[in-house]
C-alpha positions as CSV (number, residue, x, y, z in Angstrom):
1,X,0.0,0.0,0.0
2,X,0.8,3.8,-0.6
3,X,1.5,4.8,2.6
4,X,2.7,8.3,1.6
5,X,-0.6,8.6,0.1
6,X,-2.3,7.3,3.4
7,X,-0.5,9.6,5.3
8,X,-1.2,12.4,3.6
9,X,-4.5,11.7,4.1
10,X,-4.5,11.0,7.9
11,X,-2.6,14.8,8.1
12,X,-5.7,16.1,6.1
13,X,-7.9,14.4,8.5
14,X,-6.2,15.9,11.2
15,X,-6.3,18.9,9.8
16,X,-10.3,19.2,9.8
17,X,-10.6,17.8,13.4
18,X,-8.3,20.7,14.8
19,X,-10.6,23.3,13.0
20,X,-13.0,21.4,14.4
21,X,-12.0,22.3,18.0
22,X,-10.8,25.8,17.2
23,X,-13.3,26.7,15.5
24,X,-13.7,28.1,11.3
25,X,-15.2,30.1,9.0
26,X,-18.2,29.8,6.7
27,X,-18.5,31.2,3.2
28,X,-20.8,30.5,0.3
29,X,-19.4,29.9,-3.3
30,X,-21.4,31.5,-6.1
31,X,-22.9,28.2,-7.1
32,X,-24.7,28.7,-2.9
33,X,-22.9,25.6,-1.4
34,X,-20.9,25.9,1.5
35,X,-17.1,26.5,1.8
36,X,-15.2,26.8,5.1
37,X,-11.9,27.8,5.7
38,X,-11.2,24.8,6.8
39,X,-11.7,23.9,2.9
40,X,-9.2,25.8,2.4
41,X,-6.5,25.1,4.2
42,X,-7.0,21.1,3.7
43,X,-7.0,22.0,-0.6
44,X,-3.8,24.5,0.3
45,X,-1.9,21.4,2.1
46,X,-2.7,18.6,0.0
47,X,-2.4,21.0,-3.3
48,X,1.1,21.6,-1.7
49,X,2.3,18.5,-0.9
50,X,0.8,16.3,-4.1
51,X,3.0,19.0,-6.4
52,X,5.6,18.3,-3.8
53,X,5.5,14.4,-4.7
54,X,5.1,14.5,-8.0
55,X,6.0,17.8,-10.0
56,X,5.1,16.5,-13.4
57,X,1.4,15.7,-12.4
58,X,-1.8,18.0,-12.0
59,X,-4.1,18.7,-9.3
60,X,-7.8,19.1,-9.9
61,X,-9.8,20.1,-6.9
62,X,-13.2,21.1,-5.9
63,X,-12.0,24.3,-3.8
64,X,-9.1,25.7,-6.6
65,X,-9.1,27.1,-10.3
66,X,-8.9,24.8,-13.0
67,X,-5.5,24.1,-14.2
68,X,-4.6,25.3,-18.1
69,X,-2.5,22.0,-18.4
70,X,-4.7,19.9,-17.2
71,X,-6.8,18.8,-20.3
72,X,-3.0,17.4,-21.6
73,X,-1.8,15.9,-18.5
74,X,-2.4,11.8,-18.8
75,X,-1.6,11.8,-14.4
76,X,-4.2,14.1,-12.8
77,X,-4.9,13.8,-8.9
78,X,-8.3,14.5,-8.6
79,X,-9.6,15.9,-4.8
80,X,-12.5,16.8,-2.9
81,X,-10.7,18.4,0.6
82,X,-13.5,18.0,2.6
83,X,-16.6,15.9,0.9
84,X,-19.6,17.0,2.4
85,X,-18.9,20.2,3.5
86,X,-22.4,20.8,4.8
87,X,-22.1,18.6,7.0
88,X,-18.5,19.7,8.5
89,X,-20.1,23.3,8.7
90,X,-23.4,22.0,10.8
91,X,-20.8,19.8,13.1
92,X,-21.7,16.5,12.3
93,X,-20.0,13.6,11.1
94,X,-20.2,13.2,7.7
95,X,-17.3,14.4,6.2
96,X,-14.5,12.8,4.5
97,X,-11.5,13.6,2.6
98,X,-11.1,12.1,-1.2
99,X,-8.1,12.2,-3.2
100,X,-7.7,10.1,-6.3
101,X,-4.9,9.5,-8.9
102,X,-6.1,9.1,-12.6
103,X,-4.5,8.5,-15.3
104,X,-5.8,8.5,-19.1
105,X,-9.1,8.9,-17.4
106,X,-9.4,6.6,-15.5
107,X,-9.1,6.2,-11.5
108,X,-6.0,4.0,-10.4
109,X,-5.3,4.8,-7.1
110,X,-7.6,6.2,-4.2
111,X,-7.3,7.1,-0.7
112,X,-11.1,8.3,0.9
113,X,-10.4,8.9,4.9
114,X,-13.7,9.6,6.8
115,X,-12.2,11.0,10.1
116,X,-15.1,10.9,13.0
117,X,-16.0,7.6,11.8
118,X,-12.2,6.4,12.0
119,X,-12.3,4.7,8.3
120,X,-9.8,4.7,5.6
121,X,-9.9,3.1,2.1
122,X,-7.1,2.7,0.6
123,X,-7.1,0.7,-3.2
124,X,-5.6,0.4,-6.2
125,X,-6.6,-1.0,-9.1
126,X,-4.8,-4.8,-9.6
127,X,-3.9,-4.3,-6.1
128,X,-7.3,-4.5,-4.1
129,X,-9.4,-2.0,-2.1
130,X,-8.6,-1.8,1.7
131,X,-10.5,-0.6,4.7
132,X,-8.4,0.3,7.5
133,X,-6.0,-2.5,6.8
134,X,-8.4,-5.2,5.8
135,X,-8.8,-6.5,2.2
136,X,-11.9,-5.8,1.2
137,X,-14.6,-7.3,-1.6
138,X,-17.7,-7.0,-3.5
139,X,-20.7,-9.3,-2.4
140,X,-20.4,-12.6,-4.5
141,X,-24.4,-12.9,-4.0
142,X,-26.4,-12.5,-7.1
143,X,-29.9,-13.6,-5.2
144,X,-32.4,-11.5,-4.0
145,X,-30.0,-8.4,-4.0
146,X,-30.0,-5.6,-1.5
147,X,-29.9,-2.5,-3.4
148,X,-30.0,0.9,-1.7
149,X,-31.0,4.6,-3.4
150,X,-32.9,7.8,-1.9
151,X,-33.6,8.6,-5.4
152,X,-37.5,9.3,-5.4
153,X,-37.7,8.0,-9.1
154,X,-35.7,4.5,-8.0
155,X,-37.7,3.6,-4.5
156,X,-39.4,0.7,-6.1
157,X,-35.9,-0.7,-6.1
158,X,-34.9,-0.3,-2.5
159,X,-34.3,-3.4,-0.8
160,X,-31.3,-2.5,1.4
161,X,-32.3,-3.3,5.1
162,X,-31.9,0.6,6.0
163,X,-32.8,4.2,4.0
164,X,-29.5,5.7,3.4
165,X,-29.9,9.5,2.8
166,X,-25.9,9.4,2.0
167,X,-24.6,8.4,-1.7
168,X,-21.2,7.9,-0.2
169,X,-22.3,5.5,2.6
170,X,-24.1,3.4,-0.3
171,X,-21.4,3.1,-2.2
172,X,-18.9,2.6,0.1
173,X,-21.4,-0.4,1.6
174,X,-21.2,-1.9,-1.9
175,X,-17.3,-1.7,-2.2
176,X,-17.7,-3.3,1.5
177,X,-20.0,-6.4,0.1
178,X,-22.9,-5.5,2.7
179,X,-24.9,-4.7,-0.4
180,X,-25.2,-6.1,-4.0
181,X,-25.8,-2.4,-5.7
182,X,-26.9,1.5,-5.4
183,X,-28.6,3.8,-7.8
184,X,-27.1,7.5,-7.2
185,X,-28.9,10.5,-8.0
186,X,-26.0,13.5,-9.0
187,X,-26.8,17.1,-8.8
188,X,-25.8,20.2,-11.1
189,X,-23.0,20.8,-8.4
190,X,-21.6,17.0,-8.5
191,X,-18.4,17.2,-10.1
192,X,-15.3,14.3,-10.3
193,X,-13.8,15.1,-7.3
194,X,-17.3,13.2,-5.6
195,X,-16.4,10.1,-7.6
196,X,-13.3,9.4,-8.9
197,X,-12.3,7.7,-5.4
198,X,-15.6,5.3,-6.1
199,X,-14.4,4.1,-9.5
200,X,-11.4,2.9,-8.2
201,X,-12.4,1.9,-4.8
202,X,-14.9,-0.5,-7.1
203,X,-13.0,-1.8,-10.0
204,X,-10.5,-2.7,-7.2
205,X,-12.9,-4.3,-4.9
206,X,-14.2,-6.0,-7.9
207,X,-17.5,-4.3,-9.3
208,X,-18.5,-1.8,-11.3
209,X,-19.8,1.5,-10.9
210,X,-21.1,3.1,-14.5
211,X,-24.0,5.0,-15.6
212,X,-27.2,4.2,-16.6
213,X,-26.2,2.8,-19.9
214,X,-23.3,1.0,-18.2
215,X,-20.9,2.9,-19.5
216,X,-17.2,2.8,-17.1
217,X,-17.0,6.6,-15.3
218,X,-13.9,8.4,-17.0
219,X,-12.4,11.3,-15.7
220,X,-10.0,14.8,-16.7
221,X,-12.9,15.6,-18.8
222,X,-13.4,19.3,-20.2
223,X,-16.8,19.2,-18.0
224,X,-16.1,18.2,-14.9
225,X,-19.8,17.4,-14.3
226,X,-21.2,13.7,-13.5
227,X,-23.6,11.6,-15.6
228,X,-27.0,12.2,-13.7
229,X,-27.6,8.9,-12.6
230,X,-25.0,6.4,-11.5
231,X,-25.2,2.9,-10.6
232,X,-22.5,0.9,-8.7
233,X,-22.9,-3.2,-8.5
234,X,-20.8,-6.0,-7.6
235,X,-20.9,-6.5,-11.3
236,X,-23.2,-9.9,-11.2
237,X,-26.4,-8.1,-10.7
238,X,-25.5,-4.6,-12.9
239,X,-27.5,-5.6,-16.3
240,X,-30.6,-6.5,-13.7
241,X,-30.2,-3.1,-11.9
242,X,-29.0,-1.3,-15.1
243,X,-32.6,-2.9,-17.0
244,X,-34.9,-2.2,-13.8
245,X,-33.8,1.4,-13.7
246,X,-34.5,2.0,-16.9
247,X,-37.5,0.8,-16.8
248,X,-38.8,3.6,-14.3
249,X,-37.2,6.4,-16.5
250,X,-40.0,5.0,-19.3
């Protein structure tokens, strides 16, 4: 495992909780979404210390200008500082740091820490996907799947044991093999910074995570925006969930 890359991620982490405990500031972007200067400071640091690393490669974050360079560049690190800044503002617990290498396109190495829950994923594609340590899996269970979404449109399909109002708690329950498959609803303000971690973290772990046609999420694009509906599977139940989604979009 990339334990530079961990680490830098555990420094991020600790990084929030000390803002946390001294307290930050709140700002809205012009899109009306949150920013703190915690933010910030996290996208300054790991900004900083990815160039460090690796001079030759580009940085494309949530909280920073878009890189001229970057359209060019086949190694782009792709990072969300803090994921779910609304809920870092408002002082609860579901916030996480994302950082993601991809090259051509596509995600090959991921670190996502989640610090007041005390997990880290770390994968890699041909390496494996690993939650604080432990190798981790899809679910090899193709029968009676448990699928989770909060999408109003894809209810019918909800059979996970529990309503998850979180698409990064689905997903990463899917990577984990507690469920076969999610349906995730993006918004105007999703970007790749929300799922280039996921596309690793899956093709590692041994699923899939697509769109609704099933085509493979690519990144560095010219739009940084998300298809509008992504699916993520342990890859034996994707044409099922893939069909039965469509089907309530008819």
């Amino acid at each position: 495992m990339n334990q530079w890359l961990i680490g830098l991620a555990e420094e991020a982490g600790r990084m929030t909780l000390e803002y946390r405990e001294k307290g930050f500031e709140v700002f809205t972007k012009p899109d009306g979404s949150p920013v703190t200067s915690a933010d910030l400071a996290v996208d300054a640091f790991l900004q900083r210390e990815l160039k460090s690393r690796h001079p030759g490669d580009c940085v494309l974050s949530e909280e920073s200008p878009d890189d001229p360079l970057r359209g060019q560049a086949r190694r782009v690190w792709i990072v969300d500082p803090i994921d779910g800044t609304a809920h870092y503002a408002a002082m609860r617990d579901g916030f996480g740091i994302l950082i993601a290498l991809c090259i051509d396109g596509e995600a090959d190495e991921c670190v996502a820490l989640f610090p007041m829950h005390k997990i880290l994923l770390y994968a890699r594609r041909t390496f494996g996907a690993f939650v604080n340590g432990r190798a981790v899996k899809v679910s090899a269970n193709s029968t009676r799947p448990k699928i989770a979404t909060h999408a109003e449109r894809f209810l019918p399909l909800h059979t996970a044991p529990a309503q998850l109002r979180n698409n990064a708690i689905a997903i990463f329950q899917v990577i984990t093999g507690e469920l076969e498959g999610c349906i995730c609803m993006t918004s105007p303000s999703t970007g790749e910074h929300d799922y280039a971690w996921a596309s690793c973290a899956f093709e590692s772990a041994g699923g899939m995570l697509t769109d609704i046609d099933g085509v493979p999420l690519r990144y560095n694009k010219a739009v940084r925006r998300m298809p509008a509906i992504v699916l993520g599977s342990n890859g034996l139940v994707h044409n099922e969930l893939m069909a039965n989604a469509r089907a309530l979009m008819d």
